[in-house]
N, C-alpha and C positions, 0 to 999 in steps of 0.2 A: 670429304672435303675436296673434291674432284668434279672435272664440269664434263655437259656434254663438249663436240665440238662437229660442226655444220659440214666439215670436210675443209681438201685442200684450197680449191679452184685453182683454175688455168690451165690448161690444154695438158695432157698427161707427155707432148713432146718435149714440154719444158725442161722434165726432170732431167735430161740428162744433158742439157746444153751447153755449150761455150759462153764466155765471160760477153759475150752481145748478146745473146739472148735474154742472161741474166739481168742486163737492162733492161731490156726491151721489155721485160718481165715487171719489172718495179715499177717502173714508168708508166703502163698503162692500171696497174696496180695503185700509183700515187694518185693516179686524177681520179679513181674510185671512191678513194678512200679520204680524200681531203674533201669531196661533193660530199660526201655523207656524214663526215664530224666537223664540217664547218661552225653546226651550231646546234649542238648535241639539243634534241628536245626536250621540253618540260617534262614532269612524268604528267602522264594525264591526257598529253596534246598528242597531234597524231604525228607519228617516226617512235613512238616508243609503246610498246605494246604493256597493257595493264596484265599486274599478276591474274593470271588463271582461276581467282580464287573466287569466294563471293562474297567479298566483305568491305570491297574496295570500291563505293555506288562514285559519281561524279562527283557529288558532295565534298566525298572526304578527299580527293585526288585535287579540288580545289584548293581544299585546306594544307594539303601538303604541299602544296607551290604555293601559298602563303607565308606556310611557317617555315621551310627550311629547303626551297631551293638555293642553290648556289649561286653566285654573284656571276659578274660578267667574265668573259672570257679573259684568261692571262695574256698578257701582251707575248709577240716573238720573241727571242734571244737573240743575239747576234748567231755568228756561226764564226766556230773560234778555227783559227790559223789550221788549213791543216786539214779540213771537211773538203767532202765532195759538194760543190754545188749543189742547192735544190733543184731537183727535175722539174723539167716546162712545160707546158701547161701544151695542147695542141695547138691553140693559139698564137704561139708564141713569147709567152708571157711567165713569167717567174710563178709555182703555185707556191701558196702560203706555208708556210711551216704547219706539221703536222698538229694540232689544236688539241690533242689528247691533255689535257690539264687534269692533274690531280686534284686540284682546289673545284673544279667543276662538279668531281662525280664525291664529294666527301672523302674527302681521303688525306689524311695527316702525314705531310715532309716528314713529319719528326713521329708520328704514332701508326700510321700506315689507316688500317681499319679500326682500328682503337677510339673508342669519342674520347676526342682528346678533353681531358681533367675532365669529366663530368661534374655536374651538381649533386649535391647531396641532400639537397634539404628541397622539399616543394616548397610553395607561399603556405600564409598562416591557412587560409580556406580549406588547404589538403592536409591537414594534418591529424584529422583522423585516419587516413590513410597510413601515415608513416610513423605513427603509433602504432598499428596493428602488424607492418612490414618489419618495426626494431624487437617487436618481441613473437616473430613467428617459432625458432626454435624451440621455446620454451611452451608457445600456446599450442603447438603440434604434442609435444609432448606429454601436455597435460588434458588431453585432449579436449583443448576451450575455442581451438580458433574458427571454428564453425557458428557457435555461438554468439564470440567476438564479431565475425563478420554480419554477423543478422541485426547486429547491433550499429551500425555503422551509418550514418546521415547516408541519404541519395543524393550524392554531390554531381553536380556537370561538370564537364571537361571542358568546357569553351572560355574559360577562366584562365588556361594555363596558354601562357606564352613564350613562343621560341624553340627551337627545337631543342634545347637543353631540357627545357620543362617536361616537354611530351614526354623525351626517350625517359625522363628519371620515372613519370606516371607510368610509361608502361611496363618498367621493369618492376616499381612498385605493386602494381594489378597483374603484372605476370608471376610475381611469387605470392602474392597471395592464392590467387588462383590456384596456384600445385597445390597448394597447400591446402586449399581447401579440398580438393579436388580426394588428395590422396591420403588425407589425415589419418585414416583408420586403415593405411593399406590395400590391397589390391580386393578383399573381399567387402570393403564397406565403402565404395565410391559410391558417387548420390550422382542422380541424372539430371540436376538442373542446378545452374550456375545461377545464385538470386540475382534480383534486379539491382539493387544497389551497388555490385560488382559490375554488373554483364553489360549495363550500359554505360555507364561510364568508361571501361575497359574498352568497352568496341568505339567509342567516340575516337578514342586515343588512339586505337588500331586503324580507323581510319585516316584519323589525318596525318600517321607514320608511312603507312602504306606498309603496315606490317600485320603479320595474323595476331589473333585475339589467344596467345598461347605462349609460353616462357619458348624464347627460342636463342640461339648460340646471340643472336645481337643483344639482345638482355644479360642473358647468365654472363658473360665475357665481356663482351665489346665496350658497353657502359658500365657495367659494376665495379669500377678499382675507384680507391682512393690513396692517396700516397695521407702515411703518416707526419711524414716531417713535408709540408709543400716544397720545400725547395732540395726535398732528396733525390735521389736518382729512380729510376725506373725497377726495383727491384725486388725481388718478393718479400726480403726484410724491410722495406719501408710501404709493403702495399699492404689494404686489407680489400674485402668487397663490402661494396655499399649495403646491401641486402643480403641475407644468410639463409639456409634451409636448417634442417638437421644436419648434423656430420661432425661439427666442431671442428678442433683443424685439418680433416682431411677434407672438406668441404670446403676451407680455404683455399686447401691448396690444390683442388681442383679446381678451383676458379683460376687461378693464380698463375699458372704452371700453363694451363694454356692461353691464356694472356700475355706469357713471356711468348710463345711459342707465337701467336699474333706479332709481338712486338719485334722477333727474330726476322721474321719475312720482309720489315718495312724496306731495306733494300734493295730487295729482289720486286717489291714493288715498283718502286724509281726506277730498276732496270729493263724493266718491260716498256714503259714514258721510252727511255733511253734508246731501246733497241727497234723499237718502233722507228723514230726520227730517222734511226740511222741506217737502216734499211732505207728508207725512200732518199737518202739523202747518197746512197750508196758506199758510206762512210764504213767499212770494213773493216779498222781498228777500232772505231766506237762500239760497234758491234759486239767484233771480240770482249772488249773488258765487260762492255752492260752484260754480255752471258753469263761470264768470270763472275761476275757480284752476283746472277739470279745462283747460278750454281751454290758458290758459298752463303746464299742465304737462307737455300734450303736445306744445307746441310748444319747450317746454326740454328734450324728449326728442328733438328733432330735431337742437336742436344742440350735444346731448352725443353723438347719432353723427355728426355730421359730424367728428368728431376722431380717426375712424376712419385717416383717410384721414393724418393727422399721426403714428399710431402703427403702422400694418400695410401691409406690401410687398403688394400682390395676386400676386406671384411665388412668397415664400414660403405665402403663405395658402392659393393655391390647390394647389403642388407637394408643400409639406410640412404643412398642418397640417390638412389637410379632410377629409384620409381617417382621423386618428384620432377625427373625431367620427361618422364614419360607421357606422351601424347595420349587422345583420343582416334586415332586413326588408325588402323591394322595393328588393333591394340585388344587379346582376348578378352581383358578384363573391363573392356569399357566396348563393347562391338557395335553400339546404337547409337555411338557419341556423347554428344554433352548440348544440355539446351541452355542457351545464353536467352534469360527471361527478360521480356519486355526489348529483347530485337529479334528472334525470331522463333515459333512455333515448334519448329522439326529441329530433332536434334542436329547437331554440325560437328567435320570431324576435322580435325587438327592433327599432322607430326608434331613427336614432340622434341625438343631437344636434340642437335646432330650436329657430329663433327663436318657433316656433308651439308654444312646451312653456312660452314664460314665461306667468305670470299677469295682466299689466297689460293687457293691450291684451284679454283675453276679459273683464278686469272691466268697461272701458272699453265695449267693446263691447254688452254684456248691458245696463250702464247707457242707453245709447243707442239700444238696441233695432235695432241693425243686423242683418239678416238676410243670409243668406251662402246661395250655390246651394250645392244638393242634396252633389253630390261635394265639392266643398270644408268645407261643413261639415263633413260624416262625417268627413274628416281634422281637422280643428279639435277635434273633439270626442273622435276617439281621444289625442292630444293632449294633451289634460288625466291623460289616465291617466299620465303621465310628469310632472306637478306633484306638492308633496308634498297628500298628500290634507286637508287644514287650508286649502290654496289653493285648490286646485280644491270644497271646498265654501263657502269665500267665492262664488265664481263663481254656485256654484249658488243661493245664497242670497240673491245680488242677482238671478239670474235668476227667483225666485219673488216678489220683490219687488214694489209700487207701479211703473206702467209711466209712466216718464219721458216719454216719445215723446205716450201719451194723454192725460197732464196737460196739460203744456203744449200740444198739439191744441184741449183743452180747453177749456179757460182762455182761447184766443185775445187771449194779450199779446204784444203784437209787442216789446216789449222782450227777454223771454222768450225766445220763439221766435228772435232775433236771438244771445241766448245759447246755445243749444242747437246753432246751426246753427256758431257758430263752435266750436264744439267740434268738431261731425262733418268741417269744414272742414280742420281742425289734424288729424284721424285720418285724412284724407284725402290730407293735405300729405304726415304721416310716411310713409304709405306708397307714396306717390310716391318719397319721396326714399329709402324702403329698398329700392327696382327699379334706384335710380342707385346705389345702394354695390352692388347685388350683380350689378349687370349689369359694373363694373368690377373685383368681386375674383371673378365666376364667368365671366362670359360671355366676356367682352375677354381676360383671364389664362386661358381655356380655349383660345381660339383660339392665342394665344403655345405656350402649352403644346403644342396639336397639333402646330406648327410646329417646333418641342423637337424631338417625337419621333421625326421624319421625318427629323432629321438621324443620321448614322453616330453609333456608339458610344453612345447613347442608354442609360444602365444603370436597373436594377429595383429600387428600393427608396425610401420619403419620406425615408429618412438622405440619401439621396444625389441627391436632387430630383429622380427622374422623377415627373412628376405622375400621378396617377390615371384615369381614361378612363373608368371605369364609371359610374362620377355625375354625366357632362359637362354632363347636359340635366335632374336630378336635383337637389331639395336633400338635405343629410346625413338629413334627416327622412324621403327617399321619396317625395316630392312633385314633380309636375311642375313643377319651380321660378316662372318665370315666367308660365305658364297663373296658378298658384294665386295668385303675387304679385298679377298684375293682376286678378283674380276679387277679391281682398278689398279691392284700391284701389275698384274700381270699385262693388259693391255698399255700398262707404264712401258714395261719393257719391252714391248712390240716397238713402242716408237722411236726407237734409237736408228739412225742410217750410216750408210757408209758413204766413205769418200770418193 
């Protein structure tokens, strides 16, 4: 859950300058950076580069600025009692306030990355569909859902409207898919995705601008529903739309990091905050917007530690890890997967990653943390599996005013003392997401070998033999632990002094 980031810019005499230079720094910094988010581009149109991938033709990049680009731009704020001045333009002339809107790039005041309440139900025409998605647990287990699926109308996708509609079909055709995908476990995967699946699923993948594959925007982002509608955010009134195997540890792996999504939305709003207040050279506003990212990520730390109160590392690892598993630097799948009736050669998909949510690359980019060479590149493919509205927030803080060289700048040790306990708190979480997953991967892989060594050992996540091909592997294709401690570690390079 960690981004690349492009570097500092500006002249390396910056770093250690007097409180003019530190203007002189923002100021040519503001006219950059207001020229480039004046008018954030459509995805598709040119100022926003399309995911890297191949699944994204014109077509579908149309349909997604159809169905769920964002509105116009939010109007200015006043500038309350008490602010610096916005910096002047060369001209002479006032620049506009910084235009970074959270409503532009999908992003929820109140849910942060979360689609806020999702839908639950398609229209009547899809309901073959969501007949096969309410009883996956069960048609995995009995091992029908393969069958089930073959049975299934060749529905189209150009029926469904709004971008509520899409995301609910793609998380719909994203769990099916696992499911069909992985029903018999890692030795009985089948090489070709039917057509009544694979085209409809890729319609919907295109007009999301998302991959044809269960990814963190599906499992997490849109799958909650609140039991009592007007109850609080909390895991006793949430359940997920869609379900795998697991029963309630599968709940509350959705769940749990959901909260942990919902813990950041602060530190969200404070990146919006400290952006303005940087170019506005507002030094107390600053302060606090850090103060809030700090305590947001450290209230992201201990909404996962309630991992450990809702998910067995037994079932985690035997039954629920292989349905988020990918076909892409995946042993058990090395040729991919053909998606019939859109294309011939097989295609390969990450699957499922804590390194596909958006917070920690916003965090990051804010913070100007640099990540080595091979890690990056995975971080960065990475984002092509966010919906594209988040991953070009990302980018847009990544073109932004550089945090890092302000406060450099500026040399205010109060500042600096804020900034650092940020990187300290990003440094913390990801210590402690090396301890959740050294005990639902590392410790519950050893149990599992042990499992397997014994007589009678059977094949299939229905029936809990665990997986083997991703023992040293996350579900994303990453060398699990190399890559954890690579992004703890270059976490803590980025701290500075006063």
């Amino acid at each position: 859950m960690t981004a690349l980031t492009q570097g500092e810019g500006g002249p390396p005499s910056l770093l250690h300058g007097n409180r003019d230079q530190c203007l002189l720094h923002d100021k040519a910094l503001s006219a950059t950076f207001t020229r480039v988010c004046s008018d954030p581009p459509a995805i598709g149109q040119p100022g926003l580069a399309p995911p890297k991938t191949r699944y994204i033709p014109a077509a579908g990049q149309a349909a997604l600025a159809q169905h769920i680009l964002p509105g116009q731009p939010g109007h200015s704020t006043p500038r309350a009692h008490g602010q610096c001045p916005a910096m002047e333009a060369g001209d002479g002339t006032e620049e506009p306030s910084l235009p970074l809107a959270l409503t532009r790039f999908q992003v929820s005041e109140e849910f942060g990355f979360l689609l806020p309440d999702p839908l639950t139900e398609l229209p009547e025409p899809y309901s073959p569909w969501m007949e096969v998605a309410h009883e996956l647990p069960q048609l995995i287990a009995s091992h029908r859902l393969r069958s089930r699926v073959h049975q299934m109308p060749q529905l189209s996708a150009r029926h469904l409207r709004g971008r509520e509609e899409l995301h609910l079909a793609h998380l719909v055709l994203s769990f099916i898919t696992m499911g069909y995908v992985w029903q018999e476990g890692e030795e009985g995967t089948v090489q070709v995705l039917p057509r009544n699946l694979a085209v409809p699923y890729w319609e919907v993948s295109e007009a999301l601008g998302l991959p044809p594959i269960l990814s963190h925007a599906d499992f997490v982002l849109a799958n909650w529903r609140r039991k009592d509608p007007n109850g609080p955010l909390e895991i006793e009134n949430l359940d997920p739309i869609i379900t795998l195997p697991g029963g309630e540890s599968l709940r509350g792996f959705v769940l749990v990091t959901l909260l942990v999504e919902k813990a950041a939305v602060p530190g969200i709003k404070a990146i919006v905050r400290a952006l303005h207040a940087i170019l506005q050279h507002d030094e107390e506003t600053l302060q606090r917007a850090l103060e809030e990212l700090a305590g947001a990520i450290e209230a992201m730390r201990e909404a996962l530690r309630r991992m450990h109160d809702h998910v067995d590392p037994a079932v985690f690892y035997a039954v629920i890890r292989i349905f988020l598993s990918g076909w892409k630097d995946n042993p058990a799948m090395p040729a991919g997967l053909v998606y019939e009736g859109v294309s011939e050669e097989p295609l390969a998909f990450s699957g499922g990653s804590a390194a596909q949510s958006t917070v920690l690359h916003a965090f990051d980019e804010l913070l100007g943390i640099r990540h080595g060479q091979d890690t990056a590149a995975f971080l960065h493919r990475m984002r092509n599996y966010m919906p594209p509205p988040h991953r070009a927030f990302v980018e847009e803080i990544q073109r932004g005013p550089s945090l890092k060289q302000h406060v450099l700048s500026c040399r205010d040790r109060r500042l600096c003392g804020a900034f650092n306990r940020c990187v300290a708190a990003l440094a913390e979480f990801r210590s402690y997401h090396i301890t959740v997953v050294t005990k639902y991967v590392a410790v519950a892989a050893a149990k599992a070998r042990a499992g397997r060594a014994e007589p009678g050992a059977r094949a299939g996540p229905a029936l809990g033999k665990a997986p083997s091909a991703l023992e040293a592997k996350g579900t994303g294709g990453s060398h699990i632990f190399t890559f954890l401690k690579s992004i703890r570690d270059t976490t803590r390079e980025g701290m500075i002094s006063a």
